[in-house]
C-alpha positions as MATLAB code, in Angstrom:
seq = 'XXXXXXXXXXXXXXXXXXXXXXXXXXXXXXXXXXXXXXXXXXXXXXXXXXXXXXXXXXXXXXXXXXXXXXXXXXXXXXXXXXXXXXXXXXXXXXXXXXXXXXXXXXXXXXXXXXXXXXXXXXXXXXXXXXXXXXXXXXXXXXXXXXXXXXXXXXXXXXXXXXXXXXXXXXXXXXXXXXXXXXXXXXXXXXXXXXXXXXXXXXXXXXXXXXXXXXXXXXXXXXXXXXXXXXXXXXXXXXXXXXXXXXXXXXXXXXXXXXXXXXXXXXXXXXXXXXXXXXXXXXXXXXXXXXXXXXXXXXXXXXXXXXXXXXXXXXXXXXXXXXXXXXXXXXXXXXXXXXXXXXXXXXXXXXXXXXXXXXXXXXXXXXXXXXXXXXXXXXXXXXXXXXXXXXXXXXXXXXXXXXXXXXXXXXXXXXXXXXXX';
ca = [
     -15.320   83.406   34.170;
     -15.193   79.952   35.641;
     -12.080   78.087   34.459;
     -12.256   75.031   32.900;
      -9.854   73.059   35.288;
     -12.832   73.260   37.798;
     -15.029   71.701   35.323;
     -12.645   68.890   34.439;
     -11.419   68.060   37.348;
     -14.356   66.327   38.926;
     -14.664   62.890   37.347;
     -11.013   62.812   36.231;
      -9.693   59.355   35.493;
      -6.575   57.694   35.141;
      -7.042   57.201   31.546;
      -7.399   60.850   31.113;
      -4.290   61.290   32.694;
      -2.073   59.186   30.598;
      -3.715   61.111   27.990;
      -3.059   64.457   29.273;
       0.508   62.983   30.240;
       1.507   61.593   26.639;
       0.103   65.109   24.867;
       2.137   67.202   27.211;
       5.393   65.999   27.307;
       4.872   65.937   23.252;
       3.925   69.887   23.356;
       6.370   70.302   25.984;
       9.541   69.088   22.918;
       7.773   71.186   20.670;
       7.801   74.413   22.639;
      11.467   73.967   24.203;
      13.047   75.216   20.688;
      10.427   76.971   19.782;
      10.381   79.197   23.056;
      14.008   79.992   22.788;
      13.853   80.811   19.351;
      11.555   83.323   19.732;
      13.183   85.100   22.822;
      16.522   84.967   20.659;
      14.347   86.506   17.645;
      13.056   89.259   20.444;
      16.205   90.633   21.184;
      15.795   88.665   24.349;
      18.207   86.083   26.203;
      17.150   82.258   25.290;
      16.457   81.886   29.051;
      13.451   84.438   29.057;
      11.715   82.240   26.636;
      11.898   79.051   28.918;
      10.459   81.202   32.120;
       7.892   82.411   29.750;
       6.559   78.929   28.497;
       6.546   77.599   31.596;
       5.035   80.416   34.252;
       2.921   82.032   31.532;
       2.218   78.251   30.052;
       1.185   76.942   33.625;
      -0.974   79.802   34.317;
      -2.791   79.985   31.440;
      -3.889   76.452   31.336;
      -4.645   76.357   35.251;
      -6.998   79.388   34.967;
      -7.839   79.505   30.856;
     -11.804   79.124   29.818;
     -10.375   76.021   26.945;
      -9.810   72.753   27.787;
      -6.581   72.094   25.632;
      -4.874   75.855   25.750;
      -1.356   75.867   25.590;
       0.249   79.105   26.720;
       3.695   80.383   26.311;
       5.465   83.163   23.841;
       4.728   83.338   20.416;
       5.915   84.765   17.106;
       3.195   87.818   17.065;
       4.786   89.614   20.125;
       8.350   89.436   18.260;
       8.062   92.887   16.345;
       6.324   94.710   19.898;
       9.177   92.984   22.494;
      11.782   93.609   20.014;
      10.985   97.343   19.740;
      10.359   97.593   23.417;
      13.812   95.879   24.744;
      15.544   98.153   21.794;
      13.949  101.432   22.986;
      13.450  100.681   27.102;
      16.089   97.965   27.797;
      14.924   94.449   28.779;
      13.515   95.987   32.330;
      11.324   98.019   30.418;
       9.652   94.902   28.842;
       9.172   93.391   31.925;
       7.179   96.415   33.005;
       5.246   96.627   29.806;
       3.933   93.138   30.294;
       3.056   93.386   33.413;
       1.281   96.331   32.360;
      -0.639   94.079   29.738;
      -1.324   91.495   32.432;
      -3.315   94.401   34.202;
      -5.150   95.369   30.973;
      -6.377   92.114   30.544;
      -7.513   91.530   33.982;
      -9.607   94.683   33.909;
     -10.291   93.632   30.274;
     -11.680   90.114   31.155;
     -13.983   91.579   33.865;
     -15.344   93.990   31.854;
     -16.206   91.061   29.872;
     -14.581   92.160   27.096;
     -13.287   88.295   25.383;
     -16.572   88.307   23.169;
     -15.246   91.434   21.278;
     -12.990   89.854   19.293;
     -15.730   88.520   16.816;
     -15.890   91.871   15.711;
     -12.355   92.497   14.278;
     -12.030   92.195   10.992;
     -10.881   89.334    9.688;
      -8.912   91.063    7.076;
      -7.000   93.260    9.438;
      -5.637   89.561   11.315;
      -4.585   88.264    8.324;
      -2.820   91.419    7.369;
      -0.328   92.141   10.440;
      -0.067   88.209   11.201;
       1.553   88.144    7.560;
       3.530   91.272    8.271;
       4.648   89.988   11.271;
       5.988   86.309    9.659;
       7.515   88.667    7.096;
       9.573   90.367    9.856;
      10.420   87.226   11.645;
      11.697   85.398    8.607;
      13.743   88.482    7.847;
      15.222   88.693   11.097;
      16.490   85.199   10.957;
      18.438   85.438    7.570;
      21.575   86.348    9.184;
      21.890   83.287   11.155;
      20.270   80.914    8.118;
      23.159   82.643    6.471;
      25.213   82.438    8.652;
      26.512   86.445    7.853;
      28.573   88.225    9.864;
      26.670   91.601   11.225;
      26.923   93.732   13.868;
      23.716   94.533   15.541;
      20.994   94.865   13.051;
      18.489   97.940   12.234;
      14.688   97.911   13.204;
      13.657   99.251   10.653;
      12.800   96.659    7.742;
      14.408   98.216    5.040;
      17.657   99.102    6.786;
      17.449   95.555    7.797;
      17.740   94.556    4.555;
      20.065   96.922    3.694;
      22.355   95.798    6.115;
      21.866   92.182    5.180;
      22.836   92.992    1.426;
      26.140   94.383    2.766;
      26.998   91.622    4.418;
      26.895   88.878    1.671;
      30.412   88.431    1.024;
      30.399   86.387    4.812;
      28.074   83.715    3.679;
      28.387   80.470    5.976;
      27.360   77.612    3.754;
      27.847   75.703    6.165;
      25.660   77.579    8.437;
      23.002   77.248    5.255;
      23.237   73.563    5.273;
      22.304   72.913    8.740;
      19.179   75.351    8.358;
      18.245   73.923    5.368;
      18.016   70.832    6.519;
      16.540   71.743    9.779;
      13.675   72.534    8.078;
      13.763   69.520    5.609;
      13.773   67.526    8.776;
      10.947   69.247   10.469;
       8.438   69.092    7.254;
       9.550   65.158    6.628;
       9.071   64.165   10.601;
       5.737   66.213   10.254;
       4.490   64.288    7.471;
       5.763   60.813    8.933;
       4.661   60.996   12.504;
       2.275   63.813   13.095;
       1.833   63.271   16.620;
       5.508   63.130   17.803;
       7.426   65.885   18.443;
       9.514   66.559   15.387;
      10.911   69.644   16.096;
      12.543   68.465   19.227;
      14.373   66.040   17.076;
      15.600   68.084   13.937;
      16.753   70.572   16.109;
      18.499   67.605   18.025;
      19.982   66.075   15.308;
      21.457   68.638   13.022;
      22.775   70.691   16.398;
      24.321   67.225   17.522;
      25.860   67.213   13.516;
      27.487   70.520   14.372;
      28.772   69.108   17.906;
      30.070   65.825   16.614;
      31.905   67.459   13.168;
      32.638   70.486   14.940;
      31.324   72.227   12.089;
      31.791   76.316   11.974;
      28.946   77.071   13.336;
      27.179   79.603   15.711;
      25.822   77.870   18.956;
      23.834   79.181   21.764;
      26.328   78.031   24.587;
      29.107   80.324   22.309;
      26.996   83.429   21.545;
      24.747   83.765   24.580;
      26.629   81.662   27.267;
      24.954   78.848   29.620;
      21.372   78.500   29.870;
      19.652   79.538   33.236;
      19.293   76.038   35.462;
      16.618   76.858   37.768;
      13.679   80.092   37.725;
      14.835   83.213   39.127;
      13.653   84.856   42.011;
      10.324   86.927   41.514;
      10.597   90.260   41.787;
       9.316   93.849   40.582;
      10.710   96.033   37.275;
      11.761   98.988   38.317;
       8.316  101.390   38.003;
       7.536  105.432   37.768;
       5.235  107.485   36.456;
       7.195  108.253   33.232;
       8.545  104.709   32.738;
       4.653  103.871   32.652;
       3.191  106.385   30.208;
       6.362  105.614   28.100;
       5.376  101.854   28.057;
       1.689  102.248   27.724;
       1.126  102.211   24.043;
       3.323   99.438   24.229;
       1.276   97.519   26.977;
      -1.748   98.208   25.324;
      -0.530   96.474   21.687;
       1.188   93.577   23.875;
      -2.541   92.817   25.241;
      -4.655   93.297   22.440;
      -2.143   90.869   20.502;
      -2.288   88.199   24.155;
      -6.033   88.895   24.140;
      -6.435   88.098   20.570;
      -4.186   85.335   19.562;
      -5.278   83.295   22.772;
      -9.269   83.730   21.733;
      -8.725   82.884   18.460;
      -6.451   79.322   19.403;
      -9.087   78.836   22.105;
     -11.962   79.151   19.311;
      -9.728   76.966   17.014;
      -9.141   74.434   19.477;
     -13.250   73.992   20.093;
     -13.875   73.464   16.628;
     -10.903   70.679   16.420;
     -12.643   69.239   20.011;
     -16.501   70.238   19.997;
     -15.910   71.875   22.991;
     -17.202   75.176   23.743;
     -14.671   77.667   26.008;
     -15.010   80.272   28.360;
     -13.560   83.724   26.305;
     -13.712   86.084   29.636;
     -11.642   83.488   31.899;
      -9.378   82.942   29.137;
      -8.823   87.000   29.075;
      -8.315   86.813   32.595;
      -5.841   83.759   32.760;
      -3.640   85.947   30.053;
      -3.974   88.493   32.472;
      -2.804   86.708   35.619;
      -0.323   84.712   32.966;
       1.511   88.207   31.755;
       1.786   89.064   35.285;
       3.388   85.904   36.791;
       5.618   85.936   33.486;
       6.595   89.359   34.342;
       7.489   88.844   38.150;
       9.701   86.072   37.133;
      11.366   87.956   34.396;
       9.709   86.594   31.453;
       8.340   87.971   28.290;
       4.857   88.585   27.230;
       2.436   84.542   26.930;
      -0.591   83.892   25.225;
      -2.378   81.278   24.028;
      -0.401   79.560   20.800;
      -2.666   78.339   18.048;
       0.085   76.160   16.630;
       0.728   74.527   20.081;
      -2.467   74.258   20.873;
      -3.280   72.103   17.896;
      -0.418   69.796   18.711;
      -1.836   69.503   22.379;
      -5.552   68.320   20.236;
      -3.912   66.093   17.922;
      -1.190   64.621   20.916;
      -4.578   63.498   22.047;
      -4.631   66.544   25.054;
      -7.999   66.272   27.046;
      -8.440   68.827   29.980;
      -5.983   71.641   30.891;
      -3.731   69.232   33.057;
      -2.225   68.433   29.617;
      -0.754   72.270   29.806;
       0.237   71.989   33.169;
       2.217   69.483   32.502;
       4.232   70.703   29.348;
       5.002   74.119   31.830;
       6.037   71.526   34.184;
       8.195   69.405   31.753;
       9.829   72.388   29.966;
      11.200   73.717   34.081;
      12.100   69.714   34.126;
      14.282   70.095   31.178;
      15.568   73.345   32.764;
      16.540   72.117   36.191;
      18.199   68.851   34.958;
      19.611   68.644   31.152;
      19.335   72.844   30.879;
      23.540   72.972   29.510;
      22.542   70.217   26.563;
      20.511   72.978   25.539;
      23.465   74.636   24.868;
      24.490   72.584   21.715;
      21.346   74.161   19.702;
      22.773   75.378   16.819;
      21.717   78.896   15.791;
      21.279   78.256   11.731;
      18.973   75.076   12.897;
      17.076   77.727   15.314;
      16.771   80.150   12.522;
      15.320   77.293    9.911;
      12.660   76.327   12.629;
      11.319   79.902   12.741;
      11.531   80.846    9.244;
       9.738   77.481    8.724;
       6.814   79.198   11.453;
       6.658   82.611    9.721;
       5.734   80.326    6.752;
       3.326   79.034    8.459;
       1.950   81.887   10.662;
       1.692   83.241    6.645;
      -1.021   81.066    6.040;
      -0.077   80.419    2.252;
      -3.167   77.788    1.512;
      -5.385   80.947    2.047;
      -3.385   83.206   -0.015;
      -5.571   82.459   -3.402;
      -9.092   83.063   -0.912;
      -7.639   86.656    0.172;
      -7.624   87.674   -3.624;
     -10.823   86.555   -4.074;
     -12.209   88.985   -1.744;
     -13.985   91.775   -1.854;
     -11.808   94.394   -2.988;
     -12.051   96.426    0.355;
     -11.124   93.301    2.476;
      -8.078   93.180    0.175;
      -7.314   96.813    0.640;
      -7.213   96.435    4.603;
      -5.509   93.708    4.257;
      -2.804   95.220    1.781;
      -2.695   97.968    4.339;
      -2.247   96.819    7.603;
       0.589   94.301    6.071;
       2.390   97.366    5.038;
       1.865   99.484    8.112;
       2.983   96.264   10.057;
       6.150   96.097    8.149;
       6.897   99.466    7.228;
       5.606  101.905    9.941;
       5.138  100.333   13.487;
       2.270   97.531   14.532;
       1.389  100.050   16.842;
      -0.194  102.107   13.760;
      -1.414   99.363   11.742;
      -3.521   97.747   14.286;
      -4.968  101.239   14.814;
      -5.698  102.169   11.730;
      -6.720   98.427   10.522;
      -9.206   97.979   13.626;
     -10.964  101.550   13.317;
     -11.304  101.077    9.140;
     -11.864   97.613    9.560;
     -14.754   98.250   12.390;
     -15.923  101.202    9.948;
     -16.349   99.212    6.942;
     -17.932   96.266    8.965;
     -20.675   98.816   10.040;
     -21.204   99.657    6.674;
     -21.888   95.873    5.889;
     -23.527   94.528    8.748;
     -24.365   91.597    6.584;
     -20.690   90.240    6.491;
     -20.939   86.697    8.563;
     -17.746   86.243   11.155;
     -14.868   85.231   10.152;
     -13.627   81.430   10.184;
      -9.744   80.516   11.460;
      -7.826   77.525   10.771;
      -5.293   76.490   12.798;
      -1.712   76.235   10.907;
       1.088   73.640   11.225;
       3.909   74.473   13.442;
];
């Protein structure tokens, strides 16, 4: 349960810090668009996502079991927060998280982080894709620029309600998404270990400033970004708010537990390292907590951040600490040029990360599987998008656990880490 600062720290060199220095002001441009996407996609204000990425980012690398976590919020708790914010209010998802945080401490010294070799592989793959098929659905209407009142939920009155609104079709709006995401793939493929997203966002929002193009930004739908962290402080807590957010808790930490051991395991085969899973559970733990007290949203480790950290040339977990620290940087100094992002070029960033959360280079492997991996798979996609995640990581884990029994011979499942 050791974290791994304490192991890094002694021996730490000045070339390890211009190291850690370089990769986390590079994660740090990555995850500033990236974290206010997703708290936009949540139903959330932009500002949440900030707090998030940098108290639940901070935390998690300070007292993690990798070397080169980074921490923040992430696409897989979109479907859960949104639900949760629709159903309890935004106080009631500051509860539920700090509800997870709990779980997860309790979870991490029960000693619980080696269990996650044991779920399926099948059943990942299935509600991560259902998941990047509700985030890329939830960000037509700004890639479209349509005109909607508040959307449904549900997916297919989602898409219902999209369909209606066609005739307001922003091409405009279109444009700057489009090439967003042209950007992104072309900076990725040019210079890998500079922060591209930073800069397509930059330049097609600054397009939209300069041309004063009709075009949503976050300055004129949500207001000014917050300039400083707020004030800790408790959600308001009963008995009946509590057993209402429990299920909800309890899918929020499985999902933290999960995603962060798997990026942690992803990031030791990219290093040779070797991490620590119970003090990574724990740091997620401590992580949803702090998040929570300071108003955030629920942090884990990101797999797609992470492996920017690696490549950045990251070293020891001060390279986390520092992104947290350069993000609240950002926030206390240039926080209202933030303001110019434009929505469509926010949108084209995170339907560009459902793509890749989709995994599509494994797509052919998947139906080369055994036919019941494919059935689990098939199935907890569906329930994901469908029915509730809540039920499909239910029923996926206990049929996925029940078939594994049955073939004790199947060898653990390998994860890749995809481009973000």
């Amino acid at each position: 349960m050791k974290p791994k600062i304490l192991t890094t720290l002694p021996g730490y060199t000045a070339g390890l810090f211009q190291a850690d220095l370089f990769a986390g002001i590079s994660v740090a441009m990555v995850a500033l668009p990236l974290s206010i996407a997703i708290a936009i996609a949540s139903g959330a204000d932009p500002g949440a996502g900030l707090i998030t990425a940098i108290v639940g980012g901070f935390l998690i690398s300070a007292l993690g079991g990798s070397r080169v976590q980074i921490g923040g919020p992430t696409g897989a708790f979109i479907v859960v927060v949104y639900g949760v914010i629709t159903e309890f209010g935004y106080d009631g998802l500051v509860l539920a998280t700090l509800m997870a945080g709990a779980i997860l401490i309790i979870a991490g010294y029960l000693r619980a982080g080696s269990l996650v070799r044991h779920i399926p592989e099948a059943v990942i793959n299935g509600f991560t894709i259902g998941i990047a098929i509700i985030i890329a659905t939830s960000q037509l209407r700004d890639l479209f620029g349509l005109e909607t009142g508040a959307l449904p939920g549900e997916f297919l009155e989602k898409i219902a309600a999209l369909w209606e609104a066609r005739e307001t079709f922003n091409g405009m709006a279109f444009v700057i998404g489009a090439a967003t995401i042209v950007l992104i793939l072309a900076l990725r493929r040019a210079a890998p270990r500079y922060p591209g997203l930073i800069v397509a966002v930059g330049v097609t929002s600054a397009a939209v400033a300069v041309w004063v193009l009709p075009v949503d930004t976050l300055y004129s739908r949500f207001g000014a970004l917050p300039s400083t962290l707020p004030t800790p402080g408790l959600p308001s807590i009963s008995v009946e708010r509590v057993l209402a957010l429990l299920p909800s808790a309890m899918v929020i930490a499985f999902l933290a537990g999960v995603e962060s051991l798997l990026s942690a395991a992803v990031a030791d085969r990219m290093t040779g390292g070797r991490y620590r899973p119970n003090a990574e559970v724990l740091a997620n733990g401590v992580a949803n907590i702090g998040s929570a007290l300071f108003g955030g949203m629920p942090a884990t480790g990101a797999i797609a951040r992470t492996a920017t950290n690696v490549r950045a040339g990251g070293k020891t977990p001060v390279a986390g600490m520092i992104h947290a620290l350069t993000i609240l940087l950002v926030m206390l100094l240039v926080a209202p040029l933030a303001g110019y992002f434009a929505m469509p070029a926010l949108a084209g960033l995170l339907m560009l990360t459902a793509w890749n959360m989709s995994e599509p280079h494994k797509w052919r492997g998947y139906m080369r599987a055994r036919t019941s991996d494919k059935v689990l798979l098939l199935l907890t996609l569906v329930l994901t998008v469908l029915a509730d995640l809540t039920v499909a990581i239910g029923v996926g884990v206990a049929l996925g656990l029940a078939l594994r029994l049955r073939n004790r011979h199947v060898p653990e499942a390998e994860w890749t880490p995809p481009d973000a």
